[in-house]
C-alpha positions as CSV (number, residue, x, y, z in Angstrom):
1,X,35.3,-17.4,-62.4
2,X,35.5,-16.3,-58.7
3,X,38.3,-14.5,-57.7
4,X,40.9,-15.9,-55.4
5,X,40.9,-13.1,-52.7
6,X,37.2,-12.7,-52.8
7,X,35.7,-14.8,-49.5
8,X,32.3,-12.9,-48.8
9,X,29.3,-15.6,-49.0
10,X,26.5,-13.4,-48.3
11,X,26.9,-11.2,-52.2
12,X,23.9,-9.8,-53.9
13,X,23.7,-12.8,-56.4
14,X,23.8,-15.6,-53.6
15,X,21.0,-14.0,-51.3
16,X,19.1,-14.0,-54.6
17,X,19.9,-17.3,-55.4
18,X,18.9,-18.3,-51.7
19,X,15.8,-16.6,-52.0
20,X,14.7,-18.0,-55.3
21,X,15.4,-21.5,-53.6
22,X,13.4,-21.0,-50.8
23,X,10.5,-20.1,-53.1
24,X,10.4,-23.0,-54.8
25,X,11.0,-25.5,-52.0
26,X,8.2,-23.4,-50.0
27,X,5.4,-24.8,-52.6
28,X,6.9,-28.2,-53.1
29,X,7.2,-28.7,-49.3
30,X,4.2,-26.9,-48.5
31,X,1.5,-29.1,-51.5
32,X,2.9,-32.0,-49.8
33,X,1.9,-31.7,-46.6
34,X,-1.6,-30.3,-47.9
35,X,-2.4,-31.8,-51.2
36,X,-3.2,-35.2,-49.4
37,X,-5.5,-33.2,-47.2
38,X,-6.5,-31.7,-50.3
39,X,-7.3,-35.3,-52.0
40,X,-9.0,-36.8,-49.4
41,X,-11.1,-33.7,-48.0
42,X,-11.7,-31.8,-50.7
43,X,-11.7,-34.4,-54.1
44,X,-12.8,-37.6,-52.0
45,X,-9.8,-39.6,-53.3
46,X,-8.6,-42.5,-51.3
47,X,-5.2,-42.2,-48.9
48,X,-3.1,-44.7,-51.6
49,X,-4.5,-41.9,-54.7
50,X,-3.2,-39.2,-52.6
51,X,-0.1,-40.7,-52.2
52,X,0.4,-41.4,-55.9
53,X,0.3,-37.2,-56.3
54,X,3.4,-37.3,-55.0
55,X,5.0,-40.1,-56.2
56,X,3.9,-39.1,-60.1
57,X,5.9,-35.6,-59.0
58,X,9.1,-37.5,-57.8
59,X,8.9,-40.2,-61.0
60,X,9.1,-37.1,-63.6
61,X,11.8,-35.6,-61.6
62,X,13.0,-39.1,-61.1
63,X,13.3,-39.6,-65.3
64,X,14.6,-36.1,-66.0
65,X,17.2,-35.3,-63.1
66,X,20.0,-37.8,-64.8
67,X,19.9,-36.0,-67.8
68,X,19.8,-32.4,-66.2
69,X,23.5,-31.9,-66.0
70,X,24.3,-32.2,-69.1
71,X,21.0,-30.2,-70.1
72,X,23.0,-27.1,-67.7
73,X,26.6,-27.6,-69.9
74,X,24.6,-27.0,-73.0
75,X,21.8,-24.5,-72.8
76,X,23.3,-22.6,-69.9
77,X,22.2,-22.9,-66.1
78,X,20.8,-19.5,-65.3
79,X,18.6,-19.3,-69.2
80,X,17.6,-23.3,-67.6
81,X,16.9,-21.6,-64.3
82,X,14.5,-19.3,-65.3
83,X,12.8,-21.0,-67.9
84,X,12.2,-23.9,-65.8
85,X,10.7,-21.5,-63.0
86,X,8.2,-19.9,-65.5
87,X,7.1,-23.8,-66.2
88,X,7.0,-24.3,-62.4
89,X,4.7,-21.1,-61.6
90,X,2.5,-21.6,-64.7
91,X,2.0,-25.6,-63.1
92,X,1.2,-23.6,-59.5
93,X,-1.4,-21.4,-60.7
94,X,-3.2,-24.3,-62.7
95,X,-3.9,-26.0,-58.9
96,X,-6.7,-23.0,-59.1
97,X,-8.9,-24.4,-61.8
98,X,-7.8,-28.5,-62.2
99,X,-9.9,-30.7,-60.3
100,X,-10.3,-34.6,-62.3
101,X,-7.4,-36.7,-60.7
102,X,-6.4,-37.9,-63.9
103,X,-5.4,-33.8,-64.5
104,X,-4.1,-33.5,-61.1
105,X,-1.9,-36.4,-61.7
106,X,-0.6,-35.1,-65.0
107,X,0.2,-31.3,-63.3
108,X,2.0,-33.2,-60.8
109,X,4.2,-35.3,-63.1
110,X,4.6,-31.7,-65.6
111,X,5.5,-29.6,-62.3
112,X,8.2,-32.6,-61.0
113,X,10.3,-32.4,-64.5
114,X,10.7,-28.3,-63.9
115,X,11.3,-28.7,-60.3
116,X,14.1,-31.3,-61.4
117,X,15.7,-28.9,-63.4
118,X,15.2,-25.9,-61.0
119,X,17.2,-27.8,-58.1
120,X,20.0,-29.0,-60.5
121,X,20.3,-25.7,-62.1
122,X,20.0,-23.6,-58.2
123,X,22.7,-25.9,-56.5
124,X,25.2,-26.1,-59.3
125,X,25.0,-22.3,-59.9
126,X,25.3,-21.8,-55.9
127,X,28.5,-24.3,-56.1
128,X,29.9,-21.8,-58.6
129,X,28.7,-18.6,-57.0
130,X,30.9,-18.9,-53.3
131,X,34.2,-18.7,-53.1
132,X,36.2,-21.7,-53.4
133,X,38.3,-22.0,-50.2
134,X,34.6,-21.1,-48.2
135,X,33.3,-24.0,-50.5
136,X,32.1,-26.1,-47.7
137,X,30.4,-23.3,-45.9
138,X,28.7,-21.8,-48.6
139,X,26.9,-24.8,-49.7
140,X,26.0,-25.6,-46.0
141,X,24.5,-22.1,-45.8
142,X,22.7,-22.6,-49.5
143,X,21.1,-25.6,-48.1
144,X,19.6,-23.8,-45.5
145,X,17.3,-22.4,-47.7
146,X,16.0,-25.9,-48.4
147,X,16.1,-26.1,-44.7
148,X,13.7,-22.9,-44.0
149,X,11.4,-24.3,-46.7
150,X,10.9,-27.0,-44.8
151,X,9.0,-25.0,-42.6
152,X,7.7,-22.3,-44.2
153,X,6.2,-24.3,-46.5
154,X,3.9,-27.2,-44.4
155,X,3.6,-24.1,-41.3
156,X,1.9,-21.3,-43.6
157,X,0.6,-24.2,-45.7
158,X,-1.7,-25.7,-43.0
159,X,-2.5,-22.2,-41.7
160,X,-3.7,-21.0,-44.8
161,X,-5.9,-24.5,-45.2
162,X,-7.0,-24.0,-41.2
163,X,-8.4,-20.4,-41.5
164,X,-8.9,-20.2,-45.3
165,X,-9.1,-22.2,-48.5
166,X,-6.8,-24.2,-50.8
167,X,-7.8,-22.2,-53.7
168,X,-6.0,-19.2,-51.1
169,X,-3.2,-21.2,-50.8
170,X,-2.7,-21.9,-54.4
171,X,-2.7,-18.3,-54.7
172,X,-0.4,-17.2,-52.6
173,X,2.2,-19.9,-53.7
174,X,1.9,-18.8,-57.4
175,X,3.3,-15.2,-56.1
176,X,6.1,-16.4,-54.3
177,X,7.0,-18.7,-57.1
178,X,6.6,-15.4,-59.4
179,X,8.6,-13.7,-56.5
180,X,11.5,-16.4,-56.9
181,X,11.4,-15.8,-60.4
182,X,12.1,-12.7,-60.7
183,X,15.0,-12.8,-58.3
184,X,16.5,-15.3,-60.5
185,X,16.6,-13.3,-63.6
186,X,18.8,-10.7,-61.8
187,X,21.5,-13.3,-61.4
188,X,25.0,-11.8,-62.7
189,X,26.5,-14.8,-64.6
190,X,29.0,-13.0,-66.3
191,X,32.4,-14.4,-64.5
192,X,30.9,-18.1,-64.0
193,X,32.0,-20.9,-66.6
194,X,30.2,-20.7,-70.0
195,X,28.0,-23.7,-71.3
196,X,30.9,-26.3,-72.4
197,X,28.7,-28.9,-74.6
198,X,26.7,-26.3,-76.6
199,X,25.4,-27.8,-79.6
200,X,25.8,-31.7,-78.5
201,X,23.0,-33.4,-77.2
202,X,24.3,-36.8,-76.9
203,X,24.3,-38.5,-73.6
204,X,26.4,-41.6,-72.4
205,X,26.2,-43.1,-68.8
206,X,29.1,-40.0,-67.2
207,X,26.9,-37.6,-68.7
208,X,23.4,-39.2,-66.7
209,X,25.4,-40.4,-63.7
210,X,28.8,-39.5,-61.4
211,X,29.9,-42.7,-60.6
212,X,32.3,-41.6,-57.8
213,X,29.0,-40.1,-56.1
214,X,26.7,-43.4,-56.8
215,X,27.5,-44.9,-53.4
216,X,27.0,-42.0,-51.2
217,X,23.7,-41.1,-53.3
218,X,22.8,-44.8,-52.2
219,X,22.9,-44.3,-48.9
220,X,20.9,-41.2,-49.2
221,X,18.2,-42.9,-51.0
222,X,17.6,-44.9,-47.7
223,X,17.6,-41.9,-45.6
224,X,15.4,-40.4,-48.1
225,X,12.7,-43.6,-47.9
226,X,12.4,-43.0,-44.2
227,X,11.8,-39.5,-44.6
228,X,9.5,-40.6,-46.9
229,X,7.1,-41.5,-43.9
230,X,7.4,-37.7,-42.1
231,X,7.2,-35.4,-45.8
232,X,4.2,-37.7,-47.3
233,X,1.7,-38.9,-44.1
234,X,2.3,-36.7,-41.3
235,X,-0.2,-34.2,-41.9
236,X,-2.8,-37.1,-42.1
237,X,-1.1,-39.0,-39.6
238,X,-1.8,-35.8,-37.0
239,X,-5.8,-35.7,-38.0
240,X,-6.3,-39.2,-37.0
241,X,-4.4,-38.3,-34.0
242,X,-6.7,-34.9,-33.4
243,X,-3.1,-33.0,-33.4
244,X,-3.9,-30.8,-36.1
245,X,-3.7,-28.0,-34.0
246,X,0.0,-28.4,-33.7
247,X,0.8,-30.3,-37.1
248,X,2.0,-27.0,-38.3
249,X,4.2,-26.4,-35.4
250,X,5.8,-29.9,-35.7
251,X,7.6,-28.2,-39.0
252,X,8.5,-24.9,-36.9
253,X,10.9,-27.1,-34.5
254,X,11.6,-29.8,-36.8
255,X,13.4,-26.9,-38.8
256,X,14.7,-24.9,-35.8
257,X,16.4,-28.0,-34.4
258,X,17.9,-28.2,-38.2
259,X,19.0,-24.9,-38.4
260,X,20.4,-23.9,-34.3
261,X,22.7,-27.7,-35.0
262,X,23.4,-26.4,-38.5
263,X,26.5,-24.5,-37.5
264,X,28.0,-27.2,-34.5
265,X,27.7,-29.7,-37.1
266,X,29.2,-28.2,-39.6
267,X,32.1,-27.4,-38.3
268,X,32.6,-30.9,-36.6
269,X,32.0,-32.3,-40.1
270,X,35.1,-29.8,-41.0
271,X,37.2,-30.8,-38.2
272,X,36.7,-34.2,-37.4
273,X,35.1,-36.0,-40.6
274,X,31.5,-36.9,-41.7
275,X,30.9,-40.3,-39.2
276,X,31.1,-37.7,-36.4
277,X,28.4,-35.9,-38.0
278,X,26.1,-38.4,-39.9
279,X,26.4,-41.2,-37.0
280,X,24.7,-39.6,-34.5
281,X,22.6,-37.9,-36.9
282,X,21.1,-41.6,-37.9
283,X,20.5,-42.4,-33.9
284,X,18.7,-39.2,-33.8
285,X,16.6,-39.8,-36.5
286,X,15.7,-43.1,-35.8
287,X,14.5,-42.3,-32.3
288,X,12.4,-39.9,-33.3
289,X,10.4,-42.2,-36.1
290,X,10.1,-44.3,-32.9
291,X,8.8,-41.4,-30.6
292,X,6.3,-40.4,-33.5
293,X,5.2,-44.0,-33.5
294,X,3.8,-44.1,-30.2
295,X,2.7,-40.1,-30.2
296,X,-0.2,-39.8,-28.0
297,X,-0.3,-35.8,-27.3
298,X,1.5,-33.0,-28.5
299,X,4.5,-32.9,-25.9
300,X,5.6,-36.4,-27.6
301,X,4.7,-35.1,-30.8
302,X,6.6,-32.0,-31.0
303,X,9.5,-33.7,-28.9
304,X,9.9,-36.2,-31.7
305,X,10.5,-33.2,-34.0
306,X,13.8,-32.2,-32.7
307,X,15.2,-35.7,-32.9
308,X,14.0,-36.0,-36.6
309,X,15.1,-32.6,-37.4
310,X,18.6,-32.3,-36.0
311,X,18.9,-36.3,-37.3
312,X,17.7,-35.8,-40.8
313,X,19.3,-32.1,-41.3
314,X,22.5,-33.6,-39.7
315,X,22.5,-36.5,-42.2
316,X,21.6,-35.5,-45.5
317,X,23.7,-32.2,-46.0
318,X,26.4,-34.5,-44.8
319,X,25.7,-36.8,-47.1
320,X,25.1,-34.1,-50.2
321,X,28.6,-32.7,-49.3
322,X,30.4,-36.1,-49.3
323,X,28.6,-36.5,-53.0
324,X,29.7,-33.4,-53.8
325,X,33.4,-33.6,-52.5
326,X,33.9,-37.3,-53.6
327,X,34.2,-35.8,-57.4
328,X,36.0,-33.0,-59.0
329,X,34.8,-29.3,-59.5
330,X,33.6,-29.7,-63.1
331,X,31.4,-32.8,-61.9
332,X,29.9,-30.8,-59.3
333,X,26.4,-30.1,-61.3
334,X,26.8,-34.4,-62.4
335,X,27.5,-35.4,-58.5
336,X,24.2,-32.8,-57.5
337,X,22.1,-34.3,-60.0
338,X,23.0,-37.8,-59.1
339,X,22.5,-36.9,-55.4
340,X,19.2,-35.8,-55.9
341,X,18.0,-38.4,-58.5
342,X,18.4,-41.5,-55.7
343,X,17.2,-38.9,-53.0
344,X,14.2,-38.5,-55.0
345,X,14.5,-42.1,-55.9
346,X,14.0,-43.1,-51.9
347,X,11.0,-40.5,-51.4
348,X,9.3,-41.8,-54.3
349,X,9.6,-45.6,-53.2
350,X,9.3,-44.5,-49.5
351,X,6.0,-43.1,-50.1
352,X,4.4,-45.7,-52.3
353,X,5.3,-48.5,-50.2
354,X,4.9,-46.5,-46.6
355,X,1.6,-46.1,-48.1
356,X,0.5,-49.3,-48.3
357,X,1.7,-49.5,-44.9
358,X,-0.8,-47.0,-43.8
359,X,-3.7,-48.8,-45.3
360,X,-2.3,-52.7,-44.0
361,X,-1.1,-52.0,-40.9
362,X,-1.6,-47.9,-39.6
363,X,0.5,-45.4,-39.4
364,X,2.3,-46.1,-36.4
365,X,3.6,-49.0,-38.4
366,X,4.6,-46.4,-40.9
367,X,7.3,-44.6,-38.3
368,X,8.5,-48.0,-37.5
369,X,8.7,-49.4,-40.3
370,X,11.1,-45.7,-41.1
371,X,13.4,-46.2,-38.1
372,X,14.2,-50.0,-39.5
373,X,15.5,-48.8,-41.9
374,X,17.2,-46.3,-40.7
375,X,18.8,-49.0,-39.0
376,X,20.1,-50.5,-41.9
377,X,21.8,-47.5,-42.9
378,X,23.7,-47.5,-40.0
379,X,25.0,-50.9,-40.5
380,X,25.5,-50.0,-44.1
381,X,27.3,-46.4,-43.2
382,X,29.8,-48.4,-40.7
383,X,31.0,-51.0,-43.1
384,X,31.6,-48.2,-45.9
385,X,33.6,-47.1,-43.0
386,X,35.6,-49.9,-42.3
387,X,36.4,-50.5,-45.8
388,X,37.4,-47.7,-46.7
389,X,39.7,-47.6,-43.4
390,X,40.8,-51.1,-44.9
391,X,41.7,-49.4,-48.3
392,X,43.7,-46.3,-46.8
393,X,45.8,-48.6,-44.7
394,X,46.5,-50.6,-48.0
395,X,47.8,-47.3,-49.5
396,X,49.9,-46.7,-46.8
């Protein structure tokens, strides 16, 4: 277990740890953005078969996540870890030779159960890896690296597609997936808890679910939908819109305006409580759905990317902390996986039905369609709010 004394974030193990995130969240981030283009450029698919290559990822990830936790307490999260990323690189390099949609769809659901797996297995060990009374900051920090991804990926993504090929692409996300590998197996485990349930594969509902984390994860899943329609259309929202040129560099701010904010909101969520943080972080991201709705150039275009990113960073590691804090240490890997599932859960759904969207209405519809709900979640957020100010006065 970690030592009491011991406060340094930044160790060996973690900047692995990050590093191997980052690797893996750089080709999931980075085939969404393109794969679509992918589909409909290169295979001739139609837009609602292109955005069923997502949604088969997110189901398989969807099914497995639940029972993930419990999969880490008995075969151990680091063996899970790198077993999962040998699955998810052998999935990456297969991009190279599988064409038939059928196929593609298949790879897509295969590669979604090891990324389900990975993400459990990366955040729980991270949870164990920093210290506990820098808790909060070290799991700020380890989402980060999801945070970078989200730009790395979809920026060197659509480069590589601009000035080169997919099948160059594919390539060079098999060797940073072989890079993040590698950094996992030098992991040191040694002082972190042991596997607790080797031996017993049985599950019952606590071992699929943290209750105390179902409502939060709820309100995630919302956030998630609406994000839904940035992640799964924007690259093809962009063609129609002849902004290609700067589709790539959308990501680049969206993710600065994530990661300058990162450290202000942090430390309001520390010192004044989550609304201050997640509030404004719902406005934010609301308005720029809108913006994006009614882009006509790129100064609108990128301008909507701060708003989105600063809204939707702002939110959701908010949100994945309160999930995290609303249970007890051992749950922490349950709470993650729960988190995660309904996050997924909203992507999934936010894509399928954002896509019918597209084809009914445009994409414009799409963003507006994103901010309404949005909008819901605010009205949702307050009244948790109030009711659980109700239920403190009770106690008092």
């Amino acid at each position: 277990m970690q030592q009491e004394g011991n406060t340094k974030i930044w160790t060996k193990r973690f900047i692995s740890l990050f590093l191997t995130n980052i690797s893996v969240f750089f080709v999931f981030y980075g085939l969404v953005t393109t794969l679509p283009l992918y589909a409909i450029g290169e295979l001739h698919l139609t837009d609602k078969e292109a955005g069923l290559l997502l949604t088969s990822f997110l189901v398989s990830a969807i099914i497995v996540r639940p029972f993930s936790g419990k999969l880490l307490d008995i075969f151990g999260k680091k063996k899970l870890l790198v077993i999962s990323i040998a699955g998810y690189f052998i999935c990456t390099v297969l991009y190279l030779i599988i064409n038939p949609f059928g196929l593609l769809l298949g790879l897509r659901f295969i590669q979604g159960i090891f990324f389900s797996v990975i993400t459990t297995a990366s955040g729980s060990l991270a949870a164990d890896i920093v210290p506990v009374s820098r808790k909060g900051a070290g799991l700020g920090y380890f989402t980060m690296s999801t945070n970078l991804a989200v730009v790395i990926g979809p920026f060197i993504g659509l480069l590589l597609i601009q000035y080169s090929s997919f099948n160059v692409l594919f390539t060079v996300m098999s060797i940073c997936v072989l890079a993040g590998g590698l950094l996992a197996l030098t992991i040191n485990t040694d002082d972190l808890p042991k596997p607790s349930h080797q031996g017993k594969l049985t599950f019952k509902f606590n071992d699929l679910f943290e209750r105390k984390a179902l409502p939060v994860a709820a309100i995630a899943s919302l956030v998630a939908f609406s994000y839904a329609s940035v992640l799964s259309f924007l690259s093809v929202y962009a063609q129609q819109k002849d902004l290609m040129a700067v589709a790539s560099l959308f990501y680049a701010v969206f993710a600065a305006a994530m990661l300058i904010t990162r450290p202000y909101t942090g430390k309001l969520y520390d010192t004044k409580g989550a609304q201050y943080v997640i509030i404004p972080g719902i406005i934010s991201f609301a308005i720029g759905l809108v913006m994006l709705a009614f882009v006509s150039g790129p100064a609108l275009f990128l301008f909507s990317a701060i708003f989105i990113g600063f809204g939707y960073g702002a939110v959701t590691t908010s949100l994945q902390a309160l999930a995290v804090q609303s249970t007890p240490h051992t749950r922490s890997g349950y709470a993650t996986a729960t988190y995660f599932t309904m996050f997924d859960l909203g992507i999934a759904l936010g894509s399928y039905i954002l896509g019918m969207v597209a084809v009914n209405a445009g994409y414009s519809t799409v963003y507006l369609t994103g901010a309404g709900v949005l909008a819901i979640v605010f009205v949702i957020y307050l009244l948790r709010l109030v009711k659980i100010k109700a239920k403190n006065v009770a106690h008092v």
